[in-house]
C-alpha positions in Angstrom: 0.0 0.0 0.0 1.3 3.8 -0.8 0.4 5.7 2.2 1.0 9.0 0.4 -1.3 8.1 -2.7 -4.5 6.9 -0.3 -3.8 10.3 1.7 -4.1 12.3 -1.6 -7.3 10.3 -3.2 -8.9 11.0 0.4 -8.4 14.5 -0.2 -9.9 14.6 -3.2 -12.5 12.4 -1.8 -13.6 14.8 0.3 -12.8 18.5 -1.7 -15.0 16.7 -4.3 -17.6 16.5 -1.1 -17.2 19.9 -0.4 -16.6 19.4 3.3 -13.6 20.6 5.6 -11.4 18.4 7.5 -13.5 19.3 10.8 -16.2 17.9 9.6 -15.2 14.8 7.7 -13.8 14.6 11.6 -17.2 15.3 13.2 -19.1 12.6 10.6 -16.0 9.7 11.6 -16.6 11.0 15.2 -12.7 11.5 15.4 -10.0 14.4 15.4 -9.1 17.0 12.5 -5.6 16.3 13.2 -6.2 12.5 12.4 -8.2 13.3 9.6 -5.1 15.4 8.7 -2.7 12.9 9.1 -4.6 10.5 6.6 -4.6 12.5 3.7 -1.0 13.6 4.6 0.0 9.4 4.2 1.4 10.2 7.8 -1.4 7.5 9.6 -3.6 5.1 8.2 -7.0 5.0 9.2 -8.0 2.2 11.0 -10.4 -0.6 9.6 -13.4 0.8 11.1 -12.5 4.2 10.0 -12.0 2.7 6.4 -15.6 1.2 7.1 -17.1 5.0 7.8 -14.6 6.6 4.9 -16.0 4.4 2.2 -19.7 4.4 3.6 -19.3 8.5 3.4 -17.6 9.5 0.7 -19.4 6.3 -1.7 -16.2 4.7 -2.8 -15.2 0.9 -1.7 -12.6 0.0 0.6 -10.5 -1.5 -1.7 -10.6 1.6 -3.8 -9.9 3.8 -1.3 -6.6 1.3 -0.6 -5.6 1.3 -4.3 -5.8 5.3 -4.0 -8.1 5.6 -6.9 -11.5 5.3 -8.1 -12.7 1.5 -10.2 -12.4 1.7 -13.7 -11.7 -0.8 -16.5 -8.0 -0.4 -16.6 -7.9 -1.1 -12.6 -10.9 -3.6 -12.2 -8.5 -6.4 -11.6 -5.8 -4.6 -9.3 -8.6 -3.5 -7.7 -10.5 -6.6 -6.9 -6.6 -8.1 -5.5 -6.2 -5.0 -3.1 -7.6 -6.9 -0.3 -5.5 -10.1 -0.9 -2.4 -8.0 -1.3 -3.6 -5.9 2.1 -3.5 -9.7 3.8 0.2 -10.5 2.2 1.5 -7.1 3.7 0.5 -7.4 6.9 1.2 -11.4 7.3 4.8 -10.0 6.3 4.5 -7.7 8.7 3.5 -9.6 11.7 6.6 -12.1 10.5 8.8 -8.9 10.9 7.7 -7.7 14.1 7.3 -11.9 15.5 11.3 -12.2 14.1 12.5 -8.7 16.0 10.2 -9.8 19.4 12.1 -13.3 18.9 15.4 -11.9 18.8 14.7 -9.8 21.3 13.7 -12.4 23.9 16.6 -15.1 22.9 19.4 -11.8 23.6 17.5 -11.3 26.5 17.8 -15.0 28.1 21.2 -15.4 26.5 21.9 -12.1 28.5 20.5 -13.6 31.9 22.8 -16.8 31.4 25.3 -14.9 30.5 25.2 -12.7 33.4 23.9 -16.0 35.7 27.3 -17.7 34.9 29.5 -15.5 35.3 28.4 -14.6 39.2 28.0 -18.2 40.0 30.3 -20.0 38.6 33.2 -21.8 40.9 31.2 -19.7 43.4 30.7 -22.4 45.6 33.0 -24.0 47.5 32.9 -27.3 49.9 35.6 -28.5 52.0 36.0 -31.6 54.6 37.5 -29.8 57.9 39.9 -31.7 60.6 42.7 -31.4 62.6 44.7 -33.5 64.9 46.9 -32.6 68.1 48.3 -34.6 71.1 45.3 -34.8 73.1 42.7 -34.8 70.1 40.9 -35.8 66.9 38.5 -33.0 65.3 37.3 -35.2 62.2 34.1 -35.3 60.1 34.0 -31.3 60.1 32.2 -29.8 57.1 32.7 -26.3 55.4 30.4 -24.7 52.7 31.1 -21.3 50.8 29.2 -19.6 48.9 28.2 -15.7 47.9 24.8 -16.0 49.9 25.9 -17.9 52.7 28.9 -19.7 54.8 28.7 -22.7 57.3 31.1 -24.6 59.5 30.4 -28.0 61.0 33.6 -28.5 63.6 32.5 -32.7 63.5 33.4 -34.6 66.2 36.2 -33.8 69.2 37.4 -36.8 70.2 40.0 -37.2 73.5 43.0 -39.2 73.0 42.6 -39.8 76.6 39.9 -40.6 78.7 39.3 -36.8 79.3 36.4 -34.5 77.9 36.8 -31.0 76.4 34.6 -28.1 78.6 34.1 -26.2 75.1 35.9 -24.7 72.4 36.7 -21.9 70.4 36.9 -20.8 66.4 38.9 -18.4 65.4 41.0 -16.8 61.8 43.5 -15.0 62.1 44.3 -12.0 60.6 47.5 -9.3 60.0 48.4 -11.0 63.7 44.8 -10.3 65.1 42.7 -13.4 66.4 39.0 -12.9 65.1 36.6 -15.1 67.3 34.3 -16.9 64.6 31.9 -18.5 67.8 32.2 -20.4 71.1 30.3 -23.4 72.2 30.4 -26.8 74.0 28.2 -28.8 71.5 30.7 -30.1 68.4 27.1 -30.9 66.8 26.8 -26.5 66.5 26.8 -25.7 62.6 27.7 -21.9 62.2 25.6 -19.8 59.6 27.8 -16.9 58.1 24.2 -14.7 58.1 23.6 -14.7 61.9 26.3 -12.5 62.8 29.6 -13.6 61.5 29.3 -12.0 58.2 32.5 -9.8 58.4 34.8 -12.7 59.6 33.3 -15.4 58.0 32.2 -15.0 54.3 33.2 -15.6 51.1 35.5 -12.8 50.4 37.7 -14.1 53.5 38.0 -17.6 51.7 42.1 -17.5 51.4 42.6 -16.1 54.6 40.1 -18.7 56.1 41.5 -21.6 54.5 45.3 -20.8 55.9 44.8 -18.9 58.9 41.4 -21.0 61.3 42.5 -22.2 64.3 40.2 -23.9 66.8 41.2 -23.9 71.2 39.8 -26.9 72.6 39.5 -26.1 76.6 39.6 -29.0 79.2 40.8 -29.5 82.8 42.0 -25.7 82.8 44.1 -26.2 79.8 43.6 -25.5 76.4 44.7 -27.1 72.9 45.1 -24.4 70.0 45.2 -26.7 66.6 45.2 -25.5 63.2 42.2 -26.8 61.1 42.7 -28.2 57.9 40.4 -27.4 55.2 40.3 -30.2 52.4 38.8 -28.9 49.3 36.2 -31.9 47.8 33.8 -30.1 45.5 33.5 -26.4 43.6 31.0 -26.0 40.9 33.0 -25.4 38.2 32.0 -28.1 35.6 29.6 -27.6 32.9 29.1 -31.3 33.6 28.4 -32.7 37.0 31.8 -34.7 38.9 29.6 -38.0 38.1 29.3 -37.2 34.1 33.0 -36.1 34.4 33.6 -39.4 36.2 32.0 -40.7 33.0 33.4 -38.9 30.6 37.3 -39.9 31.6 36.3 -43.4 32.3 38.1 -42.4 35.8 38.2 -45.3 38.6 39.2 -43.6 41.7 41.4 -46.5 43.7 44.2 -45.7 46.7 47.9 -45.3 45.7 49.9 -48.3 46.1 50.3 -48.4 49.4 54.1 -49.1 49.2 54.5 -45.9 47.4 53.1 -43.7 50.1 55.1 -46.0 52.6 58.2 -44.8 51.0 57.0 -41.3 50.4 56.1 -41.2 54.6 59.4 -43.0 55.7 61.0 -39.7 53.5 59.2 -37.0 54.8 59.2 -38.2 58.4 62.9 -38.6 57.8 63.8 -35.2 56.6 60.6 -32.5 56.9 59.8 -30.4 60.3 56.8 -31.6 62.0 54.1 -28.6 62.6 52.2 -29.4 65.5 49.7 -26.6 65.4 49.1 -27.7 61.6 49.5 -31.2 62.0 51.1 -31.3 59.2 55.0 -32.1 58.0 56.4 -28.9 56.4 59.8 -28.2 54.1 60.6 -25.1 52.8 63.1 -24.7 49.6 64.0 -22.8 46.5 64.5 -24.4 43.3 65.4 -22.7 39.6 64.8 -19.3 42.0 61.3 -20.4 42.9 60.8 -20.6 46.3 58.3 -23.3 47.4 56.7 -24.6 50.5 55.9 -28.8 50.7 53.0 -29.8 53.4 52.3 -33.6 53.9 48.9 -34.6 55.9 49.6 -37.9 56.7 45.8 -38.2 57.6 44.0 -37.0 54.5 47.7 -38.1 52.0 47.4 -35.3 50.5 50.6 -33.9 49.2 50.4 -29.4 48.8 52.7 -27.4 47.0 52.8 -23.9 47.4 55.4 -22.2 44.8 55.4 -18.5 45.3 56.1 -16.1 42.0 54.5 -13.3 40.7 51.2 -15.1 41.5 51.1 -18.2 44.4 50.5 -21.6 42.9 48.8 -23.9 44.8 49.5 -27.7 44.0 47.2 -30.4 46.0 48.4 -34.0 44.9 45.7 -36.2 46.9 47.1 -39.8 47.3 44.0 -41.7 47.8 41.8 -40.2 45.1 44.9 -40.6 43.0 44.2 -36.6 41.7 45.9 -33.2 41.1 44.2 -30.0 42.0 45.7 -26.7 39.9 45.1 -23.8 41.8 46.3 -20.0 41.3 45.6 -17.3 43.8 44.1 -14.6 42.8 43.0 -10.8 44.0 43.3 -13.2 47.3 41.0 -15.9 46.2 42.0 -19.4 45.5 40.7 -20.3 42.3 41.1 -23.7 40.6 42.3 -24.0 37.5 42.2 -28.2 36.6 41.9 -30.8 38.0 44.0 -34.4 36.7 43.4 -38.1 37.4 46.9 -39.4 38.2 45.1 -43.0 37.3 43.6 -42.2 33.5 45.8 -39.3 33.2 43.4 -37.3 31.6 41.8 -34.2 32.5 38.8 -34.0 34.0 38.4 -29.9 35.2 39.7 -27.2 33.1 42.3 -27.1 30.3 45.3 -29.2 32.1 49.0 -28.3 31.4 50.7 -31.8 30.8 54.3 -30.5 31.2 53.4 -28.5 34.5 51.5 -31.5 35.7 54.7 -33.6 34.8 57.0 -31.3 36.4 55.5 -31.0 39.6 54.9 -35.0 39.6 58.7 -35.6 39.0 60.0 -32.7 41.5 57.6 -33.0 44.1 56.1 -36.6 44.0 58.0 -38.9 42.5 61.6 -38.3 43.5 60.6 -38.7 47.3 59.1 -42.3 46.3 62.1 -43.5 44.6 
């Protein structure tokens, strides 16, 4: 349809009527200024103004759409003005259906854009424990997450016949002690919303991971032990750890239990026990990289720390037989791959094979020969 042409022949329409744009306006029961905007080709009248145009001025809807009176020449075009009124606005209607459909999939693509990328390796669970003289804390769970944080301490077990009177959680911090929460019942699961928020959240992940202590009081003594936070899950798979499982065709069996024989007899031989960490420690440089080795003989799990222009944490875990990549970052820990010593393949991530060899040979292998 020619907007401009229908405005003009309604002009004419109505000069040849004899009647002002007012009151073609009155008649329709509508404005001058649409009346106006017609016979400009700015607007087109509505269908049931055509109805009321074509009833007033004696001329056929389909010639007022054409823009020109029926004659002989036109009959035909004129009797197809309605079919090609139909095509137009079907095409149309596909137009503005394809734009609200593009609109819509950027929009969604948008959200799970914007979903990913805040929660993604947002979550992080860890198995918490620690070991001193006097006694086990084992079975402890830690959760983290941007919403919330919770801490489980376990079970507190004597090594002696002796009970604990209660104990306390607490981070350290630039040399400050931050109390997390006190309590007597080991069964006590700590929320990060009621009241902890500033000490234990999220953002405090690194520091939290390296620096929680818990004092176990009994008989007017006290016990300060270092708690050890064993990463087990983040949600950083587009596939969940089962479908990875899957995927690599990983079997998850223990080391050869000769090997970690002869990698304990080493480190008991020749690294520093920490008592507060319960951990065996050792300390070197190597190709000007300095590096700090940790040994749980608990949990045999084997962590490198190498310290560069960014700190490189390297968790070799015995009994699941896998290597956790992990690079600190704006003071977060975030892991990078994850390797199944077993299938050696990868099964998080985009694995470096000759870092993954490297740190095997230097740090794993050479202490089992």
């Amino acid at each position: 349809m020619d907007n401009k042409k229908i405005g003009k022949f309604l002009a004419e329409l109505r000069k040849e009527k004899g009647v002002t744009q007012e009151q073609v306006g009155y008649e329709l029961m509508t404005s001058r200024e649409n009346i106006s905007k017609w016979e400009r080709g700015i607007n087109m009248p509505t269908p049931d103004s055509l109805m009321l145009l074509s009833k007033y001025y004696g001329v056929t809807v389909n010639e007022i759409l054409l823009g020109e009176r029926k004659t002989e020449e036109n009959k035909e075009q004129i009797e197809n003005v309605s079919v090609e009124v139909m095509k137009e606005g079907n095409k149309r209607v596909k137009t503005v259906l394809k734009k609200f459909t593009i609109l819509i999939s950027f929009m969604v693509i948008a959200f799970l854009v914007y979903y990913f990328i805040n929660t993604y390796n947002t979550i992080k669970v860890y198995t918490v424990g620690a070991v001193s003289d006097n006694f086990y804390v084992k079975d402890g769970l830690a959760i983290f997450s941007k919403g919330k944080s919770y801490l489980r301490i376990g079970t507190i077990e004597s090594k002696s016949d002796f009970k604990y009177d209660s104990f306390e959680i607490f981070v350290k911090n630039k040399n400050k002690e931050k109390t997390v929460f006190v309590s007597n019942d080991d069964n006590y699961t700590l929320i990060s919303d009621n009241g902890y928020d500033e000490i234990f959240r999220y953002k405090n992940l690194s520091n939290i991971e390296k620096n929680t202590y818990i004092k176990i009081n009994y008989q007017d003594k006290e016990d300060i032990i270092k708690l050890t936070f064993q990463r087990d899950m983040t949600n950083n798979l587009l596939v969940t750890d089962t479908e990875a499982d899957i995927i690599s065709n990983k079997n998850v069996q223990e080391y050869n239990q000769n090997d970690i024989q002869k990698l304990e007899n080493y480190i008991k031989g020749n690294w520093a026990y920490d008592e507060v960490g319960a951990e065996y420690v050792y300390s070197g440089e190597q190709n000007n990289i300095k590096y700090k080795l940790s040994y749980h003989s608990n949990s045999k799990v084997l962590k490198i720390e190498e310290y560069t222009n960014i700190s490189k944490i390297i968790e070799i875990n015995l009994i699941r037989k896998t290597l956790f990549y992990s690079e600190e970052d704006s003071e977060m820990l975030n892991e990078k791959y994850r390797y199944d010593l077993k299938s050696k393949k990868c099964i998080k991530g985009t694995c470096d094979d000759k870092q993954i060899k490297n740190y095997l040979d230097n740090y794993l292998h050479k202490y089992i020969k």
